[in-house]
C-alpha positions, 0 to 999 in steps of 0.5 A: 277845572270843573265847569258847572252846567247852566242847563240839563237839557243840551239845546239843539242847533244846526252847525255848517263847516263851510268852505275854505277856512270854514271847517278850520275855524268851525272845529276851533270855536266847537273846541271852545265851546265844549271846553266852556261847557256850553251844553249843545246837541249838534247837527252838521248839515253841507251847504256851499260850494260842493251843494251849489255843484251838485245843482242847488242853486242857493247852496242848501238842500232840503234836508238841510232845511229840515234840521234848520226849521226844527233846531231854529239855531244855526251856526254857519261858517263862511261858504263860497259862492260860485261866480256866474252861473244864476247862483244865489247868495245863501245868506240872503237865502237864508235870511229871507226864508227864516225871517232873520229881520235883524242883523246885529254886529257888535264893533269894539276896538281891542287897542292897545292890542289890536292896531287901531286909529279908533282905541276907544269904538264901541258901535253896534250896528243893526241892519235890515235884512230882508228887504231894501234892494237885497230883494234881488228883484232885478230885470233887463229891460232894454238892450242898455238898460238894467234894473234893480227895484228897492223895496221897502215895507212899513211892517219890516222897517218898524220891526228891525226899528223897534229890535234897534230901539230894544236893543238899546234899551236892554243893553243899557245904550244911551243913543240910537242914530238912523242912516238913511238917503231920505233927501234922494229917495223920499219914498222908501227911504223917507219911510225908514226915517218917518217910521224911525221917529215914530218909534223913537216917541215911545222910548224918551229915555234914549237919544235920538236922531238921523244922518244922511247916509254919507256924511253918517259914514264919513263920520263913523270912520272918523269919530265913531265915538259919536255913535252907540247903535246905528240902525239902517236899511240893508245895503248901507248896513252890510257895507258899512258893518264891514267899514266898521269893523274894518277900521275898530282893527280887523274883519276878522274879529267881527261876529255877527247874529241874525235874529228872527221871530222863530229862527237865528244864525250866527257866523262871522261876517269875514269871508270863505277866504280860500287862499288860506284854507288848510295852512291853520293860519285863520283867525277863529275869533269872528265866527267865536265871538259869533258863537257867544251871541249864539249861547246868549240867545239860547240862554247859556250866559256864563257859558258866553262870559266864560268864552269871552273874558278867555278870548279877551285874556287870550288878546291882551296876553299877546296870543295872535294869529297872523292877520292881528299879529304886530312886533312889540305888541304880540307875544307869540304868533300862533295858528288857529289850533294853538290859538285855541288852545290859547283860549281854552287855557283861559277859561275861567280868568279874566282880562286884566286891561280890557274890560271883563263882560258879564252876560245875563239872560234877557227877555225876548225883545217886542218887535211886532209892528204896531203901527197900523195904516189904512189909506184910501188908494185912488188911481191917477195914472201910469208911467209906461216904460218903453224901449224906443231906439230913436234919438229926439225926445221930442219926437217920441213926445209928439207921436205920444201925444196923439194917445189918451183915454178918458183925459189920461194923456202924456204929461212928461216923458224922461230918461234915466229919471231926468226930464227930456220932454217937452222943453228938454236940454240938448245936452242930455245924455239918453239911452234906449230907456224911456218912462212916459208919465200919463196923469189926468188934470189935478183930481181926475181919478182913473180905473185900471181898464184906462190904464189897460186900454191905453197901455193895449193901443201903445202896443198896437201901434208898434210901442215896445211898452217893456213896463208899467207902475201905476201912479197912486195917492193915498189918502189925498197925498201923492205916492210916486215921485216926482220927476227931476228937471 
């Protein structure tokens, strides 16, 4: 079959094989690819566990940036992360220094094909990708006590809203819901809700509204059919795409796309899965159905329908790998060559129960944030985290109320977030952790020599002051938490 070609010019991008079931599945979607036409200049850079043993604590090289920053298409097979040894994840690694802001995991269920209490999800999934508790920001602060900050900023929560807004709208979705835990955490997360219902103004065309992220995930796996795109903070996101796809029938089918204003990456969100490396028994179609995203991004469509419909026709025609493969609905159980193989030879037709998918090229979306703030900042005080061994709240308190600069004084002191002074319950349980909130009376306003002053004579009198954060208001309206109990 002759294959007309969309491009003249090939479109360079970075190929990684991975680990484990990473080079089998690699040269599977490749194969594909090719025998679409799909017109690509391929760079194959190593990352993984052989470049986390040779010293590099993220799993790539220089060298492997270099081709990374030049061609701004990578697509990844799985790798594996060695345990312990202070390695970092190269996804995030990756992510975070591209600016991969969104990461983008269509869910579909293939019933009757693939076994599925869900024969009717339809669900993408739009995930932040570089902030929130992903900032890997992580200190030991006591000898009990560990600490994991969340981050989140109003430029990268109005961006990956807006990419989740466009989305939509491009892609002809009627619904985007938000997740968010804004009844726990009013400031990071409430800013993820507050920016989300300022961008959602500016598309009246598409349902809006917000779950709180338990009860939205209790009822994504059980009515998925209630959502369209869900678009949420990155730890939700990443655990509950898997859910997601999970439940539509198998990880294994689940590609993914992180996309940034520059660069992209493309891969199946499965693991490395080494206990099957070698035996050509994966499944390629997480990291293939991952590739189509790619040649849709890169302005190859008929490429990414040609490959899509084949690997549909391949489903529906009962042509399986081991891990989707069921009596009396499966034809023929195939490894990860034959199944592609499988795919190839259907290049060109249709499925005849699912539905055929016709991609066409689509302008970038407009993610610079837009919404501008500009507040006046004023210093109220300080919470002072120490590590204290004594086991009577009230008689920290008392030896702390003894200091205060310029009417900055002792107000409450808590532990593991609960109040425990003054009027604390005995029934609190404490650890080695304490925060001491020192504030003004209502108004007072303080310079940060105050705060250093006092911070200088807990410390001469023998406090192990382990941590500061300055207590702020913005504009009159208070920017820190207030205190449980």
């Amino acid at each position: 079959m002759e294959m007309k070609k969309e491009v003249t010019n090939k479109q360079p991008i970075t190929v990684a094989y991975g680990d484990g079931i990473g080079p089998e599945i690699m040269e599977a979607t490749l194969n594909i690819l090719d025998a679409a036409g799909a017109q690509l200049d391929i760079e194959v850079i190593e990352i993984g566990e052989k470049v986390y043993r040779r010293g590099a604590a993220t799993g790539i090289e220089a060298s492997a940036w270099e081709s990374l920053r030049r061609t701004k298409v990578f697509l990844k097979a799985p790798i594996t992360t060695p345990q312990g040894g202070g390695y970092k994840s190269l996804n995030v690694t990756t992510r975070k220094a591209l600016g991969l802001f969104s990461n983008v995991r269509p869910v579909y269920s293939y019933a009757p094909f693939v076994q599925t209490k869900h024969p009717n999800m339809n669900v993408v999934i739009i995930r932040e990708n570089e902030e929130d508790l992903y900032a890997g920001i992580e200190h030991r602060q006591t000898s009990q006590v560990y600490q994991c900050l969340k981050l989140v900023s109003r430029p990268g929560t109005e961006k990956i809203i807006r990419y989740a807004f466009e989305y939509a709208r491009s892609h002809g979705r009627k619904k985007v819901t938000c997740f968010v835990k804004d009844n726990i955490m009013k400031l990071t997360d409430g800013l993820f809700s507050q920016v989300f219902n300022q961008v959602g103004e500016e598309y009246p065309e598409l349902e809006k509204e917000t779950w709180i992220v338990d009860i939205g995930a209790a009822k994504l796996a059980d009515q998925p059919e209630l959502f369209d795109v869900v678009v949420m903070p990155n730890l939700y996101g990443d655990i509950l795409s898997d859910v997601a796809a999970q439940i539509s029938g198998s990880v294994g089918l689940a590609g993914s796309a992180n996309i940034g204003e520059e660069c992209a990456m493309f891969e199946a969100i499965h693991g490395s899965a080494p206990r099957r490396a070698g035996q050509n028994l994966a499944n390629p179609s997480g990291l293939l159905l991952g590739s189509v995203m790619m040649l849709q991004h890169i302005g190859q469509p008929e490429a990414a329908s040609r490959v899509h419909n084949a690997w549909l026709k391949t489903l529906e025609e009962g042509i399986h790998t081991y891990d989707i493969f069921r009596e009396g609905v499966s034809r023929e159980k195939v490894g990860t060559k034959e199944f592609s193989q499988a795919v190839i030879s259907r290049l060109g037709l249709l499925p005849d129960t699912l539905p055929a998918v016709t991609y066409t090229r689509s302008a970038p979306f407009k993610t610079t944030p837009q919404i501008q703030v500009s507040q006046k900042k004023e210093l109220a005080g300080v919470d002072i985290f120490l590590q204290w061994e004594g086991s009577s709240p009230d008689e920290l308190g008392k030896q702390l109320e003894q200091f205060s600069i310029e009417n900055l004084s002792l107000k409450v002191i808590t532990n593991r977030g609960v109040k425990v002074y003054p009027e604390g319950f005995s029934e609190t349980f404490c650890t080695d952790h304490w925060r001491c909130r020192f504030l003004g009376e209502d108004g007072d306003r303080f310079e940060r020599m105050h705060v250093a002053e006092l911070y200088k004579k807990l410390t001469e009198a023998g406090f192990d002051c382990i941590k500061t954060e300055n207590l702020y208001f913005f504009d009159g309206e208070q920017g820190f938490s207030s205190v449980h109990g």
